[in-house]
C-alpha positions in Angstrom: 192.5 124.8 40.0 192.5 122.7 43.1 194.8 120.1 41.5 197.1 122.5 39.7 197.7 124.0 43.5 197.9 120.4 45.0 200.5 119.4 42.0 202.2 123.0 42.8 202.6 121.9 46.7 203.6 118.2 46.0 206.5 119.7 44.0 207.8 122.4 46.1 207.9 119.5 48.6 210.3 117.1 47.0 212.1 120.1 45.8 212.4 122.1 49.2 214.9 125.0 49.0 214.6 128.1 47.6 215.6 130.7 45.7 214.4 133.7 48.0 214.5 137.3 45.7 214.0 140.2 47.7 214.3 143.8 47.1 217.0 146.0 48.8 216.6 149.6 50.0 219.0 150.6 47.4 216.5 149.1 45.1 218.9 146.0 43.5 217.4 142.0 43.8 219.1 140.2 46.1 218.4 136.3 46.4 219.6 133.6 49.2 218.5 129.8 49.5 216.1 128.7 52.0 214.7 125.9 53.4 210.9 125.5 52.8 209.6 124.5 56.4 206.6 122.3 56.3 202.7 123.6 56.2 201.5 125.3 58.5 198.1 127.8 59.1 199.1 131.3 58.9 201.0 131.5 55.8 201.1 129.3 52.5 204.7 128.8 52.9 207.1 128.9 55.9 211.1 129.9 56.7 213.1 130.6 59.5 215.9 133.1 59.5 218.0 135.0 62.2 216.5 137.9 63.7 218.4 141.2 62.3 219.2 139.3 58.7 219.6 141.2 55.5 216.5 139.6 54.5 214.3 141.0 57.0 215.7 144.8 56.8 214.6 144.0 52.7 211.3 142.8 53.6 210.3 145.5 56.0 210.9 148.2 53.4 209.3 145.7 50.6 207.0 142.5 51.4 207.4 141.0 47.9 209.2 138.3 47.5 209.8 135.9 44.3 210.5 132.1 45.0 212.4 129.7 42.9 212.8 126.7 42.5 214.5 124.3 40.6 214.7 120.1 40.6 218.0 118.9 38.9 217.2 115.5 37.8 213.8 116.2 36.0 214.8 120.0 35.0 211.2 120.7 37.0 211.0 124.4 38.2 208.5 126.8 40.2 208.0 130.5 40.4 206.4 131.8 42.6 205.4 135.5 43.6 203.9 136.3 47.0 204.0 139.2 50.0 205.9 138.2 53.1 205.1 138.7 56.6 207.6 138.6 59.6 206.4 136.7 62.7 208.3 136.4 65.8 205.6 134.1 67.4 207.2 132.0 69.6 203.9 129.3 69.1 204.6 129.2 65.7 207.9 128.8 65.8 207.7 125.4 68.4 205.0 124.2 65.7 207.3 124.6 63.3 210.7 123.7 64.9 212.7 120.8 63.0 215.9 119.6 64.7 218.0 120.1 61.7 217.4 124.3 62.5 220.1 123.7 65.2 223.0 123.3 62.8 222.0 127.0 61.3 221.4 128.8 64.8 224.6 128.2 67.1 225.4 128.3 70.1 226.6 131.4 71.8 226.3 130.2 75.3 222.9 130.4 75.9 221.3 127.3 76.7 218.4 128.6 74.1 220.3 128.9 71.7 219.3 126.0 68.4 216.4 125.3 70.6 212.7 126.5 69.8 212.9 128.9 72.1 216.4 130.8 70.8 215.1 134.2 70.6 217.4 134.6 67.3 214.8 132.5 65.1 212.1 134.8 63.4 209.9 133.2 60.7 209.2 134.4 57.2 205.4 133.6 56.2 204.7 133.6 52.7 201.2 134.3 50.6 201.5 132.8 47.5 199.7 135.3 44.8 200.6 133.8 41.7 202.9 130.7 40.3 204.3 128.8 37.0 205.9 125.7 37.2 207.0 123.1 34.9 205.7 119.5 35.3 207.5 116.9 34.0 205.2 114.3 33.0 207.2 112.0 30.5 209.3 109.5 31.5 213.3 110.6 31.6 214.1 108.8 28.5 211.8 110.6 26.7 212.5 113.9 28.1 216.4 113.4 26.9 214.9 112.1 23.4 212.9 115.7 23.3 216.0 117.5 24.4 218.0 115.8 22.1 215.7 116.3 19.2 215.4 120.0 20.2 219.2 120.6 20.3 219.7 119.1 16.5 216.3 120.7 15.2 216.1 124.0 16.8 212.7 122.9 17.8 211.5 124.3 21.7 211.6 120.4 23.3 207.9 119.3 24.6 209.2 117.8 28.2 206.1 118.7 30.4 203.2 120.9 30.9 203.3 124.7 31.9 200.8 126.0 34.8 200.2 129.2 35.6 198.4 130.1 39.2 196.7 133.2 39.4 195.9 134.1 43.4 195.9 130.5 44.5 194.2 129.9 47.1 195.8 129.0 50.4 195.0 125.2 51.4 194.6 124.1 54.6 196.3 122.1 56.6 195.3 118.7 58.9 
C-alpha cells in the first residue's frame, strides 16, 4: 500500500492542477482548476482560494470533494475522493505561501494584499479517502503501438496499471 500511495503523490506532483468537483446547494456538480500546493501536515492535500468563493459556500453545505487529474503527454490520470476542511490559519497559510499566489490575489490597495498575510487567502485542506489512477509504465512508443492496435482491433489498449486506494493513509511530511 505504501508504494501505491508514494506512486499516487509522485504523480499528482508532476501533474499539479486539478479538477476540483464540488456540490452546490442546488444540488448540481460544479468543478474549477486548482493548483495543488505542496505537502504540508494538516491535510493530505492543500489549495488556496479567495475568502467568499463559490467553492467555499459549496463546501460548507457539503465537505466532499472529487479531484481530477489528468497528464497530457502520457494520458496518466488520478481520482481522487476526499472531505475538505476550510482553514483560515494565517500559520498555515505563511508555510504554505508560494510567490506565484500573488498573480491570483491582486491588489486592491492594501499593502497585504498577494502577500501571506492578505486576509483574502483561505486554504482548502484535503483528506484523501479513496483513489484510482492510471500508471503509465511502458515506454511512449509502446503506448501509441497499444493504442494503435486497440483502435483497428476493438481491443481495450494495455498502456499501464490501474490502482485503486481505499482510505490511504496520510504520509507525513519532513
Amino acid at each position: 500500500m505504501k508504494t501505491e500511495l508514494q506512486k499516487l503523490y509522485a504523480l499528482m506532483d508532476e501533474i499539479e492542477i486539478a479538477m476540483m468537483t464540488t456540490r452546490r446547494r442546488d444540488g448540481h456538480l460544479e468543478s474549477r482548476a486548482m493548483a495543488t500546493q505542496k505537502p504540508a501536515d494538516g491535510a493530505d492535500l492543500w489549495f488556496v482560494t479567495y475568502d467568499g468563493s463559490g467553492k467555499l459556500r459549496d463546501l460548507e453545505a457539503d465537505p466532499h470533494v472529487n479531484l481530477a487529474f489528468y497528464k497530457d503527454g502520457s494520458r496518466e490520470w488520478i481520482s481522487v475522493s476526499g472531505v475538505a476542511t476550510i482553514s483560515h490559519d494565517r500559520q498555515k497559510i505563511r508555510e504554505l505561501y508560494a510567490s506565484d499566489w500573488k498573480m491570483w490575489f491582486s491588489d486592491e490597495g492594501d499593502p497585504r494584499h498577494g502577500t501571506p498575510d492578505d486576509p483574502r487567502m483561505v486554504l482548502i485542506g484535503v483528506d484523501v479517502h479513496a483513489a484510482v489512477f492510471l500508471e503509465v509504465n511502458k515506454p511512449r512508443p509502446v503506448v501509441l503501438y497499444e493504442l494503435a492496435k486497440g483502435w483497428i482491433t476493438g481491443d481495450m489498449p494495455d498502456i499501464g496499471e490501474t490502482h485503486v486506494l481505499n482510505q490511504p493513509h496520510r504520509t507525513t511530511t519532513t
